[in-house]
N, C-alpha and C positions, 0 to 999 in steps of 0.2 A: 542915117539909113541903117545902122548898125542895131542902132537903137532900138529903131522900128521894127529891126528884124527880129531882136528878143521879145518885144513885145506881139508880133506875131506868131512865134511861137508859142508864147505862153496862153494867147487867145486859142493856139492849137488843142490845148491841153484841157482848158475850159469848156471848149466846145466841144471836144471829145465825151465828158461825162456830164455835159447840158442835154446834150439831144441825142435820142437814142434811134437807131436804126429802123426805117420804115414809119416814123412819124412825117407829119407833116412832108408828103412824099411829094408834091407839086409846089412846094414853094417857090422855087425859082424855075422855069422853062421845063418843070415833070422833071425836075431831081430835088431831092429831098432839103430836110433844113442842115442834116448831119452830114451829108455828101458837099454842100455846098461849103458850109463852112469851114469843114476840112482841107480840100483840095485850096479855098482862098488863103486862109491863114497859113498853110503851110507851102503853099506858093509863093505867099507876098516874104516870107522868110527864106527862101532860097533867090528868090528876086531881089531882094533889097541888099543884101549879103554879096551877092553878084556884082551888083551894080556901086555899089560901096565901094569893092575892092577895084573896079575899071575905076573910077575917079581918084582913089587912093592912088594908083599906077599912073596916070593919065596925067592927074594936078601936082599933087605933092612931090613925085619921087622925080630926079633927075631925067634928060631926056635928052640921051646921045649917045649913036652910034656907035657899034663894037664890031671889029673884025677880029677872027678867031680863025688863026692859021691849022692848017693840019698839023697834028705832031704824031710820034710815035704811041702806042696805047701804053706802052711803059712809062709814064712824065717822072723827068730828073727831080730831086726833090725841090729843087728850086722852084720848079712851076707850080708845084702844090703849093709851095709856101704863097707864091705869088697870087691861087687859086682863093688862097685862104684871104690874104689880105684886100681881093678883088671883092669875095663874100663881105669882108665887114664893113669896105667903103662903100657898096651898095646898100647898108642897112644903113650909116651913117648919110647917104645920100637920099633915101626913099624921109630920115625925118624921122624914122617910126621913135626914135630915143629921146626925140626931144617933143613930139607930139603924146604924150601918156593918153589923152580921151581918143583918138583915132585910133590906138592901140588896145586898149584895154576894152575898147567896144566892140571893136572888130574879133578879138580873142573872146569877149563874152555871146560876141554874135552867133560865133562858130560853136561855139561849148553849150549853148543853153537850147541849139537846134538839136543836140542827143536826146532831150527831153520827150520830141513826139516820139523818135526811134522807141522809147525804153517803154512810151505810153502804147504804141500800135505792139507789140510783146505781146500784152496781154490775149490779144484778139486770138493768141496761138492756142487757148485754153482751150477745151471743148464746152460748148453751151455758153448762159449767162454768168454761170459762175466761177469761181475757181476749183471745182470740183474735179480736179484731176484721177480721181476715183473712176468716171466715164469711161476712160478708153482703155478701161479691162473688161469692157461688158459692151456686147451688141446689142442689135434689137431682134439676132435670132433668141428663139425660144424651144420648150419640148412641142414635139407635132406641127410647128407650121411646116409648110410646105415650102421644096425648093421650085423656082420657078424660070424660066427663059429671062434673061435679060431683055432691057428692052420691050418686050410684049407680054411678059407676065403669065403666060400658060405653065401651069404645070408640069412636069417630068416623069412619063410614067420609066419605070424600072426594066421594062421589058423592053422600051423602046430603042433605048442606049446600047450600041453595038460596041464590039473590045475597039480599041484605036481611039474612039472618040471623047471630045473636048468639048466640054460646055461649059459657055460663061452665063453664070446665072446669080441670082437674087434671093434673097428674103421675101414670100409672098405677100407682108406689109407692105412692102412696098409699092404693093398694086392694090389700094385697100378700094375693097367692093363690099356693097351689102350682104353679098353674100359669108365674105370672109367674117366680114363685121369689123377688121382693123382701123382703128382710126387713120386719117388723113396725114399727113405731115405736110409741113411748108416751113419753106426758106432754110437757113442755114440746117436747122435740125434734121430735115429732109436727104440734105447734100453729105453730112456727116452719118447719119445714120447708111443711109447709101454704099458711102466708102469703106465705111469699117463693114458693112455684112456681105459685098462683094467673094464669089465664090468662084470655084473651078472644081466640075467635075469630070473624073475620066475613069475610063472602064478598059481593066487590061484581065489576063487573066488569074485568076485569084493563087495561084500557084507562083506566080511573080513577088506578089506583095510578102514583104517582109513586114508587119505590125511591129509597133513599137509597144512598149509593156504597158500594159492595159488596154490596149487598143484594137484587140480579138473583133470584138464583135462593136467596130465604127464602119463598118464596109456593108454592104450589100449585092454578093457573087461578084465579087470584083471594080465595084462601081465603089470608087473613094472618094472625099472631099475635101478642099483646103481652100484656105485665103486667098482669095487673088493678091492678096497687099504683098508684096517685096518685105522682108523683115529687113533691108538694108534702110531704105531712105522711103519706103511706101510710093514705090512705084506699082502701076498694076499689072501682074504677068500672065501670058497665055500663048508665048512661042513656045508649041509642045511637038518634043519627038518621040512619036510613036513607039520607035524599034527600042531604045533605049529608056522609055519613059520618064525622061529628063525635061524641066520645063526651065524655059531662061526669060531670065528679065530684059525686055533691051535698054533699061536706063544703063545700068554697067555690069553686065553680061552676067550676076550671079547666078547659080546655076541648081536646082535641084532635083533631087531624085525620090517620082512621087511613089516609086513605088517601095522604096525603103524610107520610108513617114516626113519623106519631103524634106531629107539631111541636105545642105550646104555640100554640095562637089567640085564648087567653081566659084571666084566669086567675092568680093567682101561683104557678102553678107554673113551673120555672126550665128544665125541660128535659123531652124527649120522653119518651113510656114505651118501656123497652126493647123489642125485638119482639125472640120466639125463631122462628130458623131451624128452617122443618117441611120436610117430605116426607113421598112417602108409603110404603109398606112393600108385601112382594109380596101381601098383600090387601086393599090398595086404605084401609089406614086410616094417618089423618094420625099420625105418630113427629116428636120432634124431630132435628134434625141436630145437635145441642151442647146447653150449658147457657146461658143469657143470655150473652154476650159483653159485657157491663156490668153492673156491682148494679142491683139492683131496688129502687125504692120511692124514701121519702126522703132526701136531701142528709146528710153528711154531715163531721166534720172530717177525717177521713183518705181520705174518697173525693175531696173536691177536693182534695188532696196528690197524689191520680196523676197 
């Protein structure tokens, strides 16, 4: 069983870069060939591993009874020692010393099932590729429009009163023939999503403290930033008005939108990005670029820039 179990892993690992996602999507009862084979192969490798080890316990190793008295949480050294030599009569009794193939398989069992762990890794990348370059660049851009979450209508500038908080979008994200934006689907869709997620609010322009360059990112008081947490890429939008402080509720970090969204609370390690708006000849909020920094959480190649 042991054996079968490496061996099901390594069909894990096969079938991982045999079949690729959304092929053959009805193969088995309308899931796919790469869903099916995954979930089996690396199923029959946590089952077999399992069930290996009840027989291992079950047949080979000793089968009798222990009582184990209360004692004090301090134990005399004597009991340790006794603790100790209790430990090695138990390996001398379970066989594993004198059995090397029940040993050595069941250790290779366990060791060769890190294999999927190291292979699903990958899946952490953005897109098909390795192109970790991605997730410094959104799919905002100059002039599209920001739009309502969810329903996709536009924002006009006038409409937005001081206090107020909007969760809003990338107007791609609602591609109409009118806009002309292409379509997205499936993961690209879901990523793109995450990273252009926004938060707008409007206080008065005499609050905001701008950060250096960043005069003219506002519009009469209406700012913008990342909905992502730069802690762990949660999405934030408990905002308080009187203080214009927005908190994340994964772990409470805390910031303050109207001084360029700095860390006041919090472990998160840096501010959220805010995108440059303006507004368009009808009067609705467009951005002026794409973030001018990654969005969300810390990374090993973003602190490399």
């Amino acid at each position: 069983m042991f054996i079968a179990a490496m061996i099901s892993a390594v069909l894990f690992v096969v079938a991982y870069f045999s079949f690729s996602v959304g092929d053959n999507w009805d193969t088995f009862a309308g899931m796919g060939a790469s869903t099916v084979s995954l979930g089996v192969t690396l199923g029959m490798s946590l089952l077999l591993i399992g069930i290996g080890i009840i027989h291992l316990a079950r047949k080979l190793m000793a089968d009798h009874e222990m009582v184990e008295m209360r004692h004090p949480a301090a134990s005399p050294q004597e009991d340790r020692d006794a603790t100790i030599q209790a430990l090695n009569d138990g390996l001398d009794e379970a066989g594993i010393g004198r059995r090397p193939l029940v040993r050595n398989t069941m250790l290779g069992a366990v060791g060769i099932l890190g294999l999927p762990a190291v292979v699903l890794l990958r899946d952490l990348a953005p897109g098909s590729t390795l192109d970790v370059s991605k997730l410094a660049h959104t799919i905002w851009e100059p002039d599209m429009r920001l739009v309502r979450d969810v329903v996709g209508t536009p924002i006009l500038a006038s409409e937005i009163e001081v206090g107020d908080l909007i969760n809003a979008a990338p107007e791609a994200m609602f591609p109409t023939e009118e806009n002309g934006y292409r379509e997205l689907e499936g993961a690209e869709e879901q990523a793109e999503k995450a990273k252009g997620a926004i938060i707008i609010v409007r206080m008065d322009p005499d609050d905001i403290t701008p950060a250096k360059g960043r005069d003219k990112w506002t519009v009469d008081g209406i700012i913008c930033y990342s909905k992502i947490c730069t802690h762990v890429g949660c999405p934030i939008s408990l905002y308080e008005r009187t203080t214009h402080h927005v908190l994340c509720p994964c772990h409470q970090s805390t910031f303050d939108l109207a001084d360029a969204a700095k860390v006041v609370f919090g472990p998160a390690a840096r501010p959220l990005p805010q995108l440059p708006i303006k507004v368009d000849g009808e009067g609705y909020l467009v951005a002026q670029s794409d973030f001018t920094e990654p969005i969300g959480a810390s990374y090993w190649e973003r602190e490399k820039q």
